[in-house]
C-alpha positions in Angstrom: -9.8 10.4 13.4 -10.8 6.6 14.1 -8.6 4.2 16.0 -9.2 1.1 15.0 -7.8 -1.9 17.1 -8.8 -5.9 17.1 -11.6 -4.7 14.4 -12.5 -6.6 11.7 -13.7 -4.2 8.8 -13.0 -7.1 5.7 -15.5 -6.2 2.9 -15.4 -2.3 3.9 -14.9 0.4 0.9 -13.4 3.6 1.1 -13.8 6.2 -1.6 -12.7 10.1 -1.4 -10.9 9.3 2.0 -7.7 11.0 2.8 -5.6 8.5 4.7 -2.1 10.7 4.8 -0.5 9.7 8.0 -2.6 6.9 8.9 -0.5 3.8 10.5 -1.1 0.0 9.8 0.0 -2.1 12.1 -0.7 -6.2 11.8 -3.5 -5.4 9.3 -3.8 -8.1 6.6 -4.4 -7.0 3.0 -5.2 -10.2 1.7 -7.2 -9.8 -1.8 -7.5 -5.8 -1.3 -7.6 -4.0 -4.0 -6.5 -0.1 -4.3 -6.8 1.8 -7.4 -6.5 5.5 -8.6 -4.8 6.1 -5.1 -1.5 8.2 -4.3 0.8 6.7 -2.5 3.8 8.6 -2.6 6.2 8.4 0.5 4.8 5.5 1.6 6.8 3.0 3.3 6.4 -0.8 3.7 8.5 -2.8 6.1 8.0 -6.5 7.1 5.4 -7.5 4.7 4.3 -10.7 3.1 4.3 -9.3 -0.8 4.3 -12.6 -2.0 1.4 -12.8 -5.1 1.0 -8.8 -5.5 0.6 -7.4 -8.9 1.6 -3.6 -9.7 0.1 -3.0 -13.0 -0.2 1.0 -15.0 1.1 3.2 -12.1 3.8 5.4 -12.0 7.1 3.8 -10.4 9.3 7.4 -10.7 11.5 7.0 -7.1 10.0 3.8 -6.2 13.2 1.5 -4.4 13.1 -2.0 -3.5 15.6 -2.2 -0.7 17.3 0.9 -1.8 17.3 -0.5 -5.2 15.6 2.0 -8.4 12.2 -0.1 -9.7 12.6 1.9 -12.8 16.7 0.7 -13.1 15.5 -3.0 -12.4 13.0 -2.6 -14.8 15.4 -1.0 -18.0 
């Protein structure tokens, strides 16, 4: 387990890490990229979204504000 507090890790890759259960708090994203990841159950509250692309992934159960991706998308 790491704890990671007023760290700066930009430019840091993971690959074949298991994140389940791991909390971001504060963290900015800006320009990350994540691919070939699961990321079921995962929950995103208070976020700037403005600018991100969702391209080829699977969107089954996938709500924005309660609302079906899939419905908006049909």
């Amino acid at each position: 387990r790491i704890d990671a507090n007023d760290a700066i890790l930009s430019g840091s890759a993971f690959e074949n890490v298991n994140l389940s259960q791991a909390r971001f708090h504060n963290v900015k994203l800006t320009d990350a990229a994540i691919e070939d990841a699961c990321l079921s159950g995962l929950r995103i509250r208070d976020a700037n979204l403005s600018g991100v692309a969702i391209s080829d992934c699977r969107l089954d159960g996938m709500t924005i504000d309660g609302i079906s991706v899939p419905d908006l998308l049909a």
